[in-house]
N, C-alpha and C positions, 0 to 999 in steps of 0.2 A: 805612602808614596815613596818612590825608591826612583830618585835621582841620580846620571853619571855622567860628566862629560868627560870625554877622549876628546884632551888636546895635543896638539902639536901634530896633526893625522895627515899624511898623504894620502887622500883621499883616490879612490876608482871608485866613481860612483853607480858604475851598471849601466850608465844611460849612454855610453861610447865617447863622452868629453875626455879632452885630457885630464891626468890626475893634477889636485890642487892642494896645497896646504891649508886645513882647516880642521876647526874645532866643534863637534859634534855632541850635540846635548840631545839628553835622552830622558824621558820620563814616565816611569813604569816601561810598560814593552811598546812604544813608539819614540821615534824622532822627533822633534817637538822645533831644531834648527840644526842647522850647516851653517857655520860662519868662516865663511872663508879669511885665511890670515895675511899680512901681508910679507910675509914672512918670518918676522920675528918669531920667537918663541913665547909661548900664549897661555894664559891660564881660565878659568870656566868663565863663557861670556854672561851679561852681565843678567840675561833671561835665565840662567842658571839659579838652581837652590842654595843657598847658604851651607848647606851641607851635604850638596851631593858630592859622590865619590869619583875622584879625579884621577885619570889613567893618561899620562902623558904616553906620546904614540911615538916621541920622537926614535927617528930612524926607520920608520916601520909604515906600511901599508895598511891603511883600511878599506875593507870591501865587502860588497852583500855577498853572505853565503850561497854556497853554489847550492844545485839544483842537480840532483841526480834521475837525467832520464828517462833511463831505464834498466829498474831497481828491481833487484831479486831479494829481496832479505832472508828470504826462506830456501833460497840456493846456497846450498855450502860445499861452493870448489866442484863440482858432480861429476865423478867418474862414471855413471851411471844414471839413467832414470829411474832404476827399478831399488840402485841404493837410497834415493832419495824417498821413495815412496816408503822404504821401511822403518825407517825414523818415527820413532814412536810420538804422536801428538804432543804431546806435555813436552818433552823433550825439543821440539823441530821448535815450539814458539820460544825457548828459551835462546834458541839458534836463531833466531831471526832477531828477537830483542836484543842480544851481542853486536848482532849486524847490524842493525841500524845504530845503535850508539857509537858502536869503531867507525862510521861511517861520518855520525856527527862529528867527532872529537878531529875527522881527517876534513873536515871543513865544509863536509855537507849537509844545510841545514834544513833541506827540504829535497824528498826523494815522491818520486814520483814510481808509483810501482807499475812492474810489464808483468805481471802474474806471480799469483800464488801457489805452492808447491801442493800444499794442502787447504781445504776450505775454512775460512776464518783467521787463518794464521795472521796474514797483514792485520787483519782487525781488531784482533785482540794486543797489537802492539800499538796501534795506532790510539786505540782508546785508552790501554794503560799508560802510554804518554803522555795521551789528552786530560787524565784524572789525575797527574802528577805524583804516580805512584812509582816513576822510572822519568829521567831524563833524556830525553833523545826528539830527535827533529819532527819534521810535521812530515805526516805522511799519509796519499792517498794510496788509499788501499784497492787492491788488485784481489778479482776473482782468479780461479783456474783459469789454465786456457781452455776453453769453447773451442773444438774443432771438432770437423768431420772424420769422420771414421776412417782407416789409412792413411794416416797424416798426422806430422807435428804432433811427438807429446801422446799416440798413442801406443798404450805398452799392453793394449789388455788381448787378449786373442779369444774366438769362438768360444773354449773352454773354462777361461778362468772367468769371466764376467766379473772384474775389480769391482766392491760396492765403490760408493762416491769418497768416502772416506781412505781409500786405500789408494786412488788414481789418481794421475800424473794429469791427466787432463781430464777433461769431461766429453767425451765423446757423444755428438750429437748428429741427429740425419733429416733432414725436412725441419722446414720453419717451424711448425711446431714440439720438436725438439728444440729449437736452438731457444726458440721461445722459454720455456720452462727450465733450459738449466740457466737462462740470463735472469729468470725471475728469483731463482734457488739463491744465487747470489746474492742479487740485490737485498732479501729477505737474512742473508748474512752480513750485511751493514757495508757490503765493499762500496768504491767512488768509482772504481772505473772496471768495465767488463771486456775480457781481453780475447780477441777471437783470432785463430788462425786461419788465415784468408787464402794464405799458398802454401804450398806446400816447403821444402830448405833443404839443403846442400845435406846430404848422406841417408834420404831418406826416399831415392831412386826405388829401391828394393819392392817399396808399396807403390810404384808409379804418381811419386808426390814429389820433386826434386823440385829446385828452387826457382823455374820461369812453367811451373805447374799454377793453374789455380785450380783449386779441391773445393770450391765451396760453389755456391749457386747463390744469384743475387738475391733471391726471397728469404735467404739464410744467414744475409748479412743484415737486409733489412730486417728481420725480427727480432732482434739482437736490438738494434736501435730503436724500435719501437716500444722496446724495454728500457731502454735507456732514458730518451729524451723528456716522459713525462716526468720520471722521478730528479732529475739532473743530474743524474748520472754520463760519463767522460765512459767514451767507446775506445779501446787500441787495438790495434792491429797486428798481427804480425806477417808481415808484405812483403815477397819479394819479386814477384811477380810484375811485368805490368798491367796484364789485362786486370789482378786485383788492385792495384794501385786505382787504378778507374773506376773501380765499382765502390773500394770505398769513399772517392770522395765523389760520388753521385750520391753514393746512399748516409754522406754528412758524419762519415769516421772521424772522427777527432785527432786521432795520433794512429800515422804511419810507420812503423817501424822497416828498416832496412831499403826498401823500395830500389832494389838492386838493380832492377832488371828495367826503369820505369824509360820508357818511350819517349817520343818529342810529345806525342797527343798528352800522355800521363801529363807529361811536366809539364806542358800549356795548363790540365785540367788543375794541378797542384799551386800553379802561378795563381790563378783566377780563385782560389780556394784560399789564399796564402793570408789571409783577417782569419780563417777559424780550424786552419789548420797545421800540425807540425809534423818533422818529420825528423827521425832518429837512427845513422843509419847502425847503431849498435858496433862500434867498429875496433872494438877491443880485442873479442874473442875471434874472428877471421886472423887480424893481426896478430895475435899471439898464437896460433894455431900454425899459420905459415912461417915464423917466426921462432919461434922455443919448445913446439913441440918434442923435438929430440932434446930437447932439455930434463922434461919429465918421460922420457925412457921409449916414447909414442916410437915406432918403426915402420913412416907410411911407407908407399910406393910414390914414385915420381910423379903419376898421373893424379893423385889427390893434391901433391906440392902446386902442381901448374892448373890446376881447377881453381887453389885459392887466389892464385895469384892474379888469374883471369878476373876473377871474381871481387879482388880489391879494385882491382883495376878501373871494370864494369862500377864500382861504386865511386870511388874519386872520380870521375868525369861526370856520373848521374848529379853528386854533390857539390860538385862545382858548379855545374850547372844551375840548381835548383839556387844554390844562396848569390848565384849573382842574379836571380829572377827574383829574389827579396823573399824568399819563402824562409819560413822560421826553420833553422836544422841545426838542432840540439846537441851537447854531446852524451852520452850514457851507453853503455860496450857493452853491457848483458854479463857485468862481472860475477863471479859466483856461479854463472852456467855452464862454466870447465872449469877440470882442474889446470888447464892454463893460464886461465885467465882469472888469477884470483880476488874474492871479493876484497875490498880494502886497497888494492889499487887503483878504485876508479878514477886520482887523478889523471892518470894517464892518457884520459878517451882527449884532455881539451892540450896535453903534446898532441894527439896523432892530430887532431884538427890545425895546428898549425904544420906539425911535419912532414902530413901525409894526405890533408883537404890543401892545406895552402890559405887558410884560413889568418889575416893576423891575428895576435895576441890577444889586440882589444877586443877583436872583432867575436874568439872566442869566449873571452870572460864577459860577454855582452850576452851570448848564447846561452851561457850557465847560470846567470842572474836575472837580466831583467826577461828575455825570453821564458828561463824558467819559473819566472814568478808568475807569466803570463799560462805556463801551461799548469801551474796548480791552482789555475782559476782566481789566481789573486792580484793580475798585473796592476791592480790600481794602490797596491800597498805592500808589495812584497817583490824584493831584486833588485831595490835602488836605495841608495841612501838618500833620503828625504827627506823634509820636514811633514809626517803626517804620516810616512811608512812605518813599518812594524821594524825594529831594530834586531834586524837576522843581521848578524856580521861577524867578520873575522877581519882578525891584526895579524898581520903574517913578515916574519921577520926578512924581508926581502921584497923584490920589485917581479913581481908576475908576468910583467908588461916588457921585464930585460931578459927573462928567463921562466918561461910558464912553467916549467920543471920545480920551479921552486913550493909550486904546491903540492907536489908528492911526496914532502919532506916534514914527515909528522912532530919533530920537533920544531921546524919553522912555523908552525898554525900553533900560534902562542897562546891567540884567544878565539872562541866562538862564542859568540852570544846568541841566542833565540830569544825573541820578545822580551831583551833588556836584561835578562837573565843568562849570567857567565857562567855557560855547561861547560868549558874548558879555560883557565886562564893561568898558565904557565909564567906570565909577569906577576901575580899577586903572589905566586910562590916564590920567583925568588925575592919580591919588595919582603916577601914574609923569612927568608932569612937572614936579608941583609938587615932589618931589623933586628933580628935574633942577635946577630955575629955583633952591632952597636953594642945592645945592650951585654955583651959579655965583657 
């Protein structure tokens, strides 16, 4: 049994209370109590072990690990679809297990994945974390994206016919396709099946741009009726309104983007809003209108004023929606440009206060207790509680005076997953000031 308490902890415990000074004991990989202090400074309370290990917090923050989502692990920075498809298998999981661990160690201890590059990738990292043969966060894993033919993700043309092992998506036509590549998956161990429902912004060329929907509602429904009996989590990728609609009649679980979504949508999303979430990925648009001529890009004016239309079109849709109490996440699609690179996903929960207009709380509420709910765990994961699983970080600063401060990989001191410290930069320096005593 493997005891610890963190005292002296300004607590944010995920649930939107203000933070509290309190002392948090832990046993094995759950919470066991919160005892709130009265401000004194405090040592292990008294339900505590005789010998568990004692991390004083003072000056620091504790809070449930965030929730990335929507996780590309298998995206690295992509100047191309066609470079990423060439990435030789053995090699691409070794690239994704990096990413998920840089992703732990930067305070995300549960990612929630929007597709996989290649089949099986997510699941072969998810299981070798699960068999503790690598350390890194809990992750459900992500099929290819499922989409129709001239759309999103497809790179294959008349000629080349990609086997499945070489393609960027899974191109599928009539419900009995969409059926069999959602089966193909599942029978590859993924959690959630990720379908592209509209079409997105630079992909006019095929007549699939982003208030397109490319799919047919017996093609969404088969998809889900793949899903539902195994328990398998459906995503979407939505910018559309008319698809906004159709997924959630036909019980999509997670909406991505939902750019373009109507009054009728948002009413349908409100009345939806117990089983479903919505993410508008809002990193890579941002950094695209943003620092593109950073990395050397040289649009024309007319793509500058499409994105900007397009942020636009999304902060009012998202305003919208979270003052209707619908869950809306943050996760940016990092790793899907080379602008938008993987490893700064703190970033997406700034734009949600800088750019949603979200508070602080309101977003670290989004990335915890929301995201515990969307990895299917809300009853034990995204809040610090006595009974939840001890996913948390100590972060040398106040996220709540400066959410910026979680983009600062030296400030995320510690991360724990189920009681176990994958990161903890206070025991190294207790380990040299130790050192430096004994000299």
């Amino acid at each position: 049994m493997t005891t610890i308490s963190m005292v002296n902890a300004r607590v944010i415990d995920g649930s939107g209370v203000d933070p509290f000074l309190a002392t948090i004991d832990i046993v094995d990989e759950r919470i066991v109590a919160v005892t709130r202090q009265d401000g004194a400074s405090a040592g292990p309370t008294r339900g505590a072990s005789a010998d568990a290990t004692v991390i004083d917090c003072t000056g620091r923050t504790v809070m449930p690990g965030l929730t990335e989502a929507h996780c590309h692990i298998s995206f690295n920075d992509i100047v191309s679809m066609e470079a990423v498809v060439a990435i030789q298998p053995e090699d691409h999981a070794l690239i994704s297990l990096a990413n998920a661990q840089m992703l732990m160690e930067r305070g995300f201890t549960s990612l929630y994945s929007a597709a996989a590059a290649k089949p099986r990738l997510d699941v072969a990292v998810r299981n070798a974390i699960a068999a503790g043969l690598f350390a890194g966060p809990r992750i459900r894993a992500a099929s290819q994206e499922i989409s129709p033919s001239g759309n999103l993700g497809d790179i294959d043309t008349n000629y080349l016919q990609l086997p499945r092992s070489l393609a960027f998506a899974i191109t599928a036509d009539g419900a009995d396709e969409f059926t069999k590549a959602a089966r193909l998956a599942a029978r590859d161990g993924v959690d959630n099946l990720k379908v592209n429902v509209s079409g997105d912004r630079d992909w006019g060329h095929m007549h699939a741009d982003d208030q397109t929907t490319v799919i047919a509602e017996e093609e969404v429904a088969a998809v889900v009726a793949v899903a539902r009996p195994r328990g398998l989590m459906v995503s979407a990728h939505c910018t559309s309104s008319e698809g906004v609609k159709m997924c959630v009649r036909q019980g999509v679980q997670v909406i991505y983007h939902a750019v373009h979504a109507d009054e009728e949508a948002r009413d349908m999303l409100e009345a939806a809003k117990d089983r479903v979430f919505v993410a508008p990925a809002l990193g890579l648009p941002l950094t695209m209108l943003r620092e593109a001529a950073d990395y050397g890009f040289k649009w024309p004016a007319s793509r500058y004023a499409s994105l900007e239309q397009e942020l636009e079109t999304t902060r009012a849709c998202m305003r919208d929606l979270h003052k209707r109490g619908v869950r809306v996440l943050p996760g940016g699609d990092y790793g899907a440009f080379v602008t938008n690179p993987m490893g700064t996903n703190a970033r997406d929960l700034e734009h949600f206060v800088d750019f949603v207009g979200f508070s602080p709380m309101e977003t670290l509420v989004a990335a915890t207790k929301h995201g515990g709910a969307l990895m299917q765990r809300g009853e034990d994961l995204g809040q610090i509680r006595e009974g939840y699983l001890a996913d948390l970080l100590i972060v040398d600063g106040d996220p709540l005076a400066d959410i910026r401060v979680l983009q600062d990989f030296d400030r995320i001191e510690a991360v724990m997953i189920g009681g176990r410290l994958v990161k903890d930069r206070l025991g190294e320096r207790r380990g040299v000031e130790r050192r430096e005593a004994a000299e």
